[in-house]
C-alpha positions in Angstrom: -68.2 97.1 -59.2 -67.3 98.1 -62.8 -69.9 100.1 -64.7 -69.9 97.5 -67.7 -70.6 94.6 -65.5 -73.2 96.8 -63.2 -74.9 98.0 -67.1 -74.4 94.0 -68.0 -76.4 92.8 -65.1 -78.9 94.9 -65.4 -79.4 94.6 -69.3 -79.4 90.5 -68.2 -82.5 91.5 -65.7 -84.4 93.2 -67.9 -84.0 91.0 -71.0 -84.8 87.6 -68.1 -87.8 89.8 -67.1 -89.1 90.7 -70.0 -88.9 86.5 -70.8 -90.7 85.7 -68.2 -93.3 88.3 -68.2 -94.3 87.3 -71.8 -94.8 83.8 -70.6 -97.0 84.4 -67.5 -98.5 87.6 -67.8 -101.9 87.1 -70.5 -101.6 90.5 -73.0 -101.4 90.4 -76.6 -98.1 91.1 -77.1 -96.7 88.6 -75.3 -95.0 86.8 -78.0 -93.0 90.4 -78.4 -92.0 90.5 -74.8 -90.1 87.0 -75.4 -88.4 88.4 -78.3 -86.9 91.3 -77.0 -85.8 89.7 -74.2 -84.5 87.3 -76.4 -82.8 89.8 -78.7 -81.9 91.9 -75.7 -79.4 88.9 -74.5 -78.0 87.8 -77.8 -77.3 91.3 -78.9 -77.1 93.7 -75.8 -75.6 91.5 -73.1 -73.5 89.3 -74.8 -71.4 91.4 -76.8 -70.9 93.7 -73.5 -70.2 90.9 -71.4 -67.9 89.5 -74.0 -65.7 92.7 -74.6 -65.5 93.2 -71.0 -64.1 89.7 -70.1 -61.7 90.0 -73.6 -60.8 93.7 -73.0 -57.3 93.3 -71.1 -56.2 90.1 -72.7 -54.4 89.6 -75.6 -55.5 87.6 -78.2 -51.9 86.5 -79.7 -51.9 83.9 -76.1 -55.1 82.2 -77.5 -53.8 81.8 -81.3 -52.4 78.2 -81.9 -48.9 79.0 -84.3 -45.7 76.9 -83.9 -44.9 77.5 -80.5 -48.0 76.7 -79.1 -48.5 73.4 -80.9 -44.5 71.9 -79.6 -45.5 73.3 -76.2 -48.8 71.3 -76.5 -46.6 68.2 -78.0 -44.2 68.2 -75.6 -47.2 67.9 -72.5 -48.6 65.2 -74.2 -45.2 63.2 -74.7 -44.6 64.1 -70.7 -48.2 62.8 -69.6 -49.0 60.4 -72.3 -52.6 61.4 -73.1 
């Protein structure tokens, strides 16, 4: 495995463990637990799971321009959507 989807996973279990201890286990800072396990996923885990899935792609075959859009006309004469 990759280091960045090894330190992904584990950033994911610890931010899904930290959720579910606030909920179930009864300590007064339970309400924090949620949040940074909430916190931890929206801004640990996603943006490293997001540049590793985008980092050897290139972003100039996801742009619509001209090209694109009379490749995409031309399969929708062909198959009549």
């Amino acid at each position: 495995m990759k280091i960045l989807k090894i330190i992904t996973l584990i950033a994911l279990l610890a931010s899904i463990i930290s959720i579910i201890c606030g909920y179930f286990i009864d300590v007064p800072y339970a309400n924090k637990l949620i949040g940074f396990g909430v916190l931890g996923i929206f801004f640990v885990v996603f943006p490293i799971f997001s540049y590793y899935r985008w980092k050897d792609k290139d972003p100039k075959d996801y742009m619509i321009n001209k090209d694109s859009l009379d490749k995409m006309r031309e399969n929708q004469k062909r198959h009549k959507y």
